[in-house]
C-alpha beads as a LAMMPS data file, in Angstrom:
LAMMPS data file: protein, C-alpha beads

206 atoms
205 bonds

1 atom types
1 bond types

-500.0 500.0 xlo xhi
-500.0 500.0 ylo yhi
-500.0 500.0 zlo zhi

Masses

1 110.0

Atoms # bond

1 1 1 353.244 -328.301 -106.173
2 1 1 351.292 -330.967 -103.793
3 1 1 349.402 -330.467 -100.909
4 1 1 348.417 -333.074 -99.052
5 1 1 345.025 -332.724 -97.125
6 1 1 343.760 -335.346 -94.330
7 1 1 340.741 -336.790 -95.070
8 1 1 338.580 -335.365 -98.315
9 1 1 339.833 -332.586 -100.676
10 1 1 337.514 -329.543 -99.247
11 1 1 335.128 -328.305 -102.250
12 1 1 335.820 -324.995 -104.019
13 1 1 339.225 -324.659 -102.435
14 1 1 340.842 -321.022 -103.185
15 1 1 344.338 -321.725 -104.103
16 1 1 345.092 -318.293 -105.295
17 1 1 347.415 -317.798 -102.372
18 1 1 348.888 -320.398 -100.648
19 1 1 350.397 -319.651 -96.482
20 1 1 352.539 -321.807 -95.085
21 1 1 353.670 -323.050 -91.711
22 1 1 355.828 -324.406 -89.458
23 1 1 354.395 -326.799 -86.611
24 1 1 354.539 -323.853 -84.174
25 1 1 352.584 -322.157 -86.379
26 1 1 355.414 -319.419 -87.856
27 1 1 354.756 -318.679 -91.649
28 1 1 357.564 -319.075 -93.657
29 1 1 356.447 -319.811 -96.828
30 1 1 353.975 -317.685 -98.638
31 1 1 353.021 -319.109 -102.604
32 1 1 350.952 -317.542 -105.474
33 1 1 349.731 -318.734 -108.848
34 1 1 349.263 -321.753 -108.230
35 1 1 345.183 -321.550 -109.509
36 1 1 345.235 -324.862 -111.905
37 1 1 344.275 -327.709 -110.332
38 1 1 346.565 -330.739 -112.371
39 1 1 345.400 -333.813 -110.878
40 1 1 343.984 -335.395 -107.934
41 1 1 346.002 -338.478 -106.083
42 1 1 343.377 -339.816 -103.422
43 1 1 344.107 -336.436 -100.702
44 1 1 346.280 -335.326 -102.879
45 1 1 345.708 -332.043 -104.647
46 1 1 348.587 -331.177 -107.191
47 1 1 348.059 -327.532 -108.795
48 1 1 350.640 -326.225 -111.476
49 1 1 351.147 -322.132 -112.274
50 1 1 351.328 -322.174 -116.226
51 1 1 347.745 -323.365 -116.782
52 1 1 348.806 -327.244 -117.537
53 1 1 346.413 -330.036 -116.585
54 1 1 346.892 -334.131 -116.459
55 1 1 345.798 -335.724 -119.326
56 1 1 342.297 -337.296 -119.030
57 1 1 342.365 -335.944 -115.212
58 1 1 340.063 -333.063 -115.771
59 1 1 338.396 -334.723 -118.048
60 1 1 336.775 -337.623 -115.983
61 1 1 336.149 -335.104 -113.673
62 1 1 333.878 -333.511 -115.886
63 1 1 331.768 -336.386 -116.524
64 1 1 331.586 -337.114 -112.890
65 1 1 329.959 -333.869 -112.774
66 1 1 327.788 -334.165 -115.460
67 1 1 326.652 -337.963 -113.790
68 1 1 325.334 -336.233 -110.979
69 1 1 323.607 -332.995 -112.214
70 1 1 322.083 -335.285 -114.373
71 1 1 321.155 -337.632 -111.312
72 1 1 319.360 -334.816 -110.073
73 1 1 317.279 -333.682 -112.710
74 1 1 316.120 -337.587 -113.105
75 1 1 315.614 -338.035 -109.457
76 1 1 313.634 -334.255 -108.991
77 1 1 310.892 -335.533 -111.785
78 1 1 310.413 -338.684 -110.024
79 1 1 309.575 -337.544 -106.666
80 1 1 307.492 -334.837 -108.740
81 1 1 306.107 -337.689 -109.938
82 1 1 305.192 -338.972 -107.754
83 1 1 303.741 -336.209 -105.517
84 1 1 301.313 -334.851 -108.442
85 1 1 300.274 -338.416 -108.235
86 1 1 300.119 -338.910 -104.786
87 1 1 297.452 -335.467 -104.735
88 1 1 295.415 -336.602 -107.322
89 1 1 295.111 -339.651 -105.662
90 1 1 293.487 -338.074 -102.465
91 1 1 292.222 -339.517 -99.324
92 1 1 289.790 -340.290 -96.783
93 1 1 287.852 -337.907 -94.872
94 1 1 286.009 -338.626 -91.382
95 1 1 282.137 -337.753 -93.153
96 1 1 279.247 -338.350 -90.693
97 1 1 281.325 -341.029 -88.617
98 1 1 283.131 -342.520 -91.273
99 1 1 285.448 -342.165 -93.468
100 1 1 284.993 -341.554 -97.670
101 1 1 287.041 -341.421 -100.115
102 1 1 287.936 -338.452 -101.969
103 1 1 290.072 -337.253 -105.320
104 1 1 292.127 -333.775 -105.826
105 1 1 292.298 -333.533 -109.787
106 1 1 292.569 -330.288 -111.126
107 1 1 288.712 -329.871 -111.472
108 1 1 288.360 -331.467 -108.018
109 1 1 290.349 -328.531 -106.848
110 1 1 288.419 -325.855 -108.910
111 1 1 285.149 -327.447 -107.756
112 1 1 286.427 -327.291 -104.008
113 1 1 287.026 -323.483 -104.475
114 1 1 283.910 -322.985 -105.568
115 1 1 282.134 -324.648 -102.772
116 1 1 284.524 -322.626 -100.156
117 1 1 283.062 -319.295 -101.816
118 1 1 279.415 -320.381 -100.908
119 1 1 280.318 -321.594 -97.820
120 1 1 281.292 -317.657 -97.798
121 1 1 278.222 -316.387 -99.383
122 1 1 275.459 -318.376 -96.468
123 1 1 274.817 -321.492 -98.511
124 1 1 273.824 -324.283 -95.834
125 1 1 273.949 -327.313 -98.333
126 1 1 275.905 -328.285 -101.280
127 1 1 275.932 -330.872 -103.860
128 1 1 278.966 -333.262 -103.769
129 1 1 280.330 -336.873 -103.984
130 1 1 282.581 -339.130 -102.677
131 1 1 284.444 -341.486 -105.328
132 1 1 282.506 -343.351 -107.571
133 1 1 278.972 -342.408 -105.603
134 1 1 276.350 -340.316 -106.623
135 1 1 276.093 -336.589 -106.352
136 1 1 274.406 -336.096 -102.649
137 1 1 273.834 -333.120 -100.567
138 1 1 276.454 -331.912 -97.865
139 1 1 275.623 -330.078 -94.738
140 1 1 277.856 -326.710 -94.210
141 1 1 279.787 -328.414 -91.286
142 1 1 280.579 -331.542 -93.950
143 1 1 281.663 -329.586 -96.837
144 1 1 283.807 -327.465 -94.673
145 1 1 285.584 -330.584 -92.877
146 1 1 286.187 -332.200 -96.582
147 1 1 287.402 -328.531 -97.829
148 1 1 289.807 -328.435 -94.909
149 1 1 291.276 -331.637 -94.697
150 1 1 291.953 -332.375 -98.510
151 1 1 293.700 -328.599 -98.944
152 1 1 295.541 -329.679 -95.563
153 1 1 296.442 -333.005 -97.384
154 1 1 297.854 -331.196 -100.599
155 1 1 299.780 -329.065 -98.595
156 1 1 301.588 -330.983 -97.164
157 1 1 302.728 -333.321 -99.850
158 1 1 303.775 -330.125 -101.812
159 1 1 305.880 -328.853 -99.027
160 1 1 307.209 -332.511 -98.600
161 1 1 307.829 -332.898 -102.274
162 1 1 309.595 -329.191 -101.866
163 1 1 311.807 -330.643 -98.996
164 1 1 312.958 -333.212 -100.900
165 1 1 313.826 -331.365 -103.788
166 1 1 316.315 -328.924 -102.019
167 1 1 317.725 -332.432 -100.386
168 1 1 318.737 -333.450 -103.949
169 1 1 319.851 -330.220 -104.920
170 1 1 322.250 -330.392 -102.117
171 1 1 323.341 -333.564 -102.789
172 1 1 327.349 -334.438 -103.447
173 1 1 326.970 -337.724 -104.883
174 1 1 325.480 -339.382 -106.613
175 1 1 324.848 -342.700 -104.516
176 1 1 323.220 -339.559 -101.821
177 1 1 320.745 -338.968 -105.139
178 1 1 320.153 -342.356 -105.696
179 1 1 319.034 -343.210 -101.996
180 1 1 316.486 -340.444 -102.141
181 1 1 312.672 -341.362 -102.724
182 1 1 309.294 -340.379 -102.250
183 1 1 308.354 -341.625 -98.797
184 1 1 311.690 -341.378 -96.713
185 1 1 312.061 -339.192 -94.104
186 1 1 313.799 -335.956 -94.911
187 1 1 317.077 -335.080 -92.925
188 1 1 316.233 -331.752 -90.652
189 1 1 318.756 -329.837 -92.843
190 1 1 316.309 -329.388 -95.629
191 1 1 313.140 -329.547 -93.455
192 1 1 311.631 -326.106 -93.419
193 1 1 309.285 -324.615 -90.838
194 1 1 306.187 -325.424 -92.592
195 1 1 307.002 -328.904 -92.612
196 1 1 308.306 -329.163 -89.466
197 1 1 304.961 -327.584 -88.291
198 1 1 302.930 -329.947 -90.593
199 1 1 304.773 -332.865 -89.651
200 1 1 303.773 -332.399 -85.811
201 1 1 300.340 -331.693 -86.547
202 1 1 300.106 -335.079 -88.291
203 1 1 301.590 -336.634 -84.966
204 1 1 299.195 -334.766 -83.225
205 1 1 296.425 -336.388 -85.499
206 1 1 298.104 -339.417 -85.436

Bonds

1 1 1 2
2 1 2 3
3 1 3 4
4 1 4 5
5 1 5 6
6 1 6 7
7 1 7 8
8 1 8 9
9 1 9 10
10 1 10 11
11 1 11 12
12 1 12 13
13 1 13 14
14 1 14 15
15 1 15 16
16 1 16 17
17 1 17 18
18 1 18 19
19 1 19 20
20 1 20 21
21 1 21 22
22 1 22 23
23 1 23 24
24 1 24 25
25 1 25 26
26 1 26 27
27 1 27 28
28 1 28 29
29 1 29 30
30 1 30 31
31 1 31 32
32 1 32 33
33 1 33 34
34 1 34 35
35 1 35 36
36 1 36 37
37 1 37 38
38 1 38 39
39 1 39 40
40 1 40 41
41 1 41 42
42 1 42 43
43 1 43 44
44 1 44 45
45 1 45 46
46 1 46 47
47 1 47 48
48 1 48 49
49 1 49 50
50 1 50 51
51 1 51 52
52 1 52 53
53 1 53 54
54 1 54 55
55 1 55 56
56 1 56 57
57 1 57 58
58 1 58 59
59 1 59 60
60 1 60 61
61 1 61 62
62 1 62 63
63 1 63 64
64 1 64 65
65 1 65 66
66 1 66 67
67 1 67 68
68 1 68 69
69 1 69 70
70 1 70 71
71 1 71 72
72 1 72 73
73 1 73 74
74 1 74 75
75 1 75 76
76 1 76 77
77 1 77 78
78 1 78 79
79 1 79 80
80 1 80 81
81 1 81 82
82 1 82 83
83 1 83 84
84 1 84 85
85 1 85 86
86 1 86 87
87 1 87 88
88 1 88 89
89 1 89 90
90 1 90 91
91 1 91 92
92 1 92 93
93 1 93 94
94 1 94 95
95 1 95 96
96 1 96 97
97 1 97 98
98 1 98 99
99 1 99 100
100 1 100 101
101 1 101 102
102 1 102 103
103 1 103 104
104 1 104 105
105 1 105 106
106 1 106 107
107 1 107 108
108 1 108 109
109 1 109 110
110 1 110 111
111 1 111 112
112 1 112 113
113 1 113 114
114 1 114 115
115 1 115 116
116 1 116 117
117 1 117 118
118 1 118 119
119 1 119 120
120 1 120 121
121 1 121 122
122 1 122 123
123 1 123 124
124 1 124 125
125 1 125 126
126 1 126 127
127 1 127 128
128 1 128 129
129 1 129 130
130 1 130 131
131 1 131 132
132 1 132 133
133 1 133 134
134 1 134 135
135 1 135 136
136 1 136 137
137 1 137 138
138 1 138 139
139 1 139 140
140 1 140 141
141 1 141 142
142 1 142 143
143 1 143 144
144 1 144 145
145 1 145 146
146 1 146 147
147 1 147 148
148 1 148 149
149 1 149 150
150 1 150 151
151 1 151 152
152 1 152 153
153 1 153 154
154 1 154 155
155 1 155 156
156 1 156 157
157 1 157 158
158 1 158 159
159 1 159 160
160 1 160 161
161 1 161 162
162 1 162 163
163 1 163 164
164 1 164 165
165 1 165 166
166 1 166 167
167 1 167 168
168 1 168 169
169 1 169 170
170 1 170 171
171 1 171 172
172 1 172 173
173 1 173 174
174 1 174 175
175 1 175 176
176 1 176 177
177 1 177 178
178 1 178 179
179 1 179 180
180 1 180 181
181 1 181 182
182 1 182 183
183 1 183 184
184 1 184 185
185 1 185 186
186 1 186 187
187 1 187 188
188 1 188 189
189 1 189 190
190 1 190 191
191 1 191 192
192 1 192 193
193 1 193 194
194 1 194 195
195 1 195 196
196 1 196 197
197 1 197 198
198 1 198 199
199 1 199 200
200 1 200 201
201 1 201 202
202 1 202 203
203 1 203 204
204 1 204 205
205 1 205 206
């Protein structure tokens, strides 16, 4: 049997039981069994009831499947990539009127932490540096400022990188995989509230 759809085949069609109708919409035809796809002829969808498929049909299709899963797991470990990168990397901070560099490793994080908790615990200076400088003494407002704006910084390239991952997950084809990358701006489908919230407080910065 052949059904012929206009436009695309829809996804995940249910062809367990097939209604029919006339133009003035009276059913007259009601089919069942029909659950094997056999082949696809461009809107075409041909299904057969005794389990028989065309040869190299299903096939193909399989591989087309397997092309773009593994599109996806290629293209979610680049833009992980590149995020993890992107963190480490870090950025400026406004310190006494200008701006200095600074770097989010792992121990750049731990170290961070620890200078929050004194910040907690009455400490009015702390020892710090900028990249590639000598260790110098911070004033509590200073420390608190760099504290603030690097966490705010690997925030939001997490929740971007996050964004961009359900994106690919969601993706049909893979050309839509391909012409995803670190950097572009995320459809508002897969932008959540956080980054929608982050996003407008970097306009607001901006």
């Amino acid at each position: 049997m052949s059904i012929l759809f206009v436009g695309a085949i829809p996804r995940g069609i249910d062809t367990s039981e097939i209604t029919v109708y006339t133009e003035s919409g009276v059913m007259y035809l009601e089919l069942t069994g029909f659950t094997t796809e056999y082949r696809r002829v461009d809107g075409t969808l041909i299904l057969s009831n005794d389990g028989s498929v065309y040869p190299g049909e299903v096939e193909q299709e399989i591989d087309q499947e397997k092309l773009l899963e593994d599109a996806k797991v290629s293209k979610k470990s680049e833009v992980c990539l590149v995020c993890n990168t992107t963190i480490t990397a870090g950025c400026d901070v406004m310190v006494g009127g200008k701006p200095e560099h600074f770097r989010l490793t792992t121990d750049d994080q731990l170290n961070l932490f620890g200078k929050q908790i004194q910040i907690m615990t009455g400490s009015e200076k702390f020892e710090y540096h900028e990249d590639d400088n000598p260790c110098r003494y911070f004033s509590k407002e200073e420390m608190q400022s760099i504290i603030t704006a690097l966490m705010a910084f690997k925030t939001y390239h997490t929740t971007y990188c996050n964004a961009l991952n359900m994106w690919i997950k969601a993706s049909e084809t893979v050309e839509e995989v391909q012409g995803i990358y670190y950097g572009c701006e995320v459809p508002a489908a897969y932008q959540s509230e956080v980054l929608k919230d982050l996003m407008k407080q970097q306009e607001g910065m901006a």
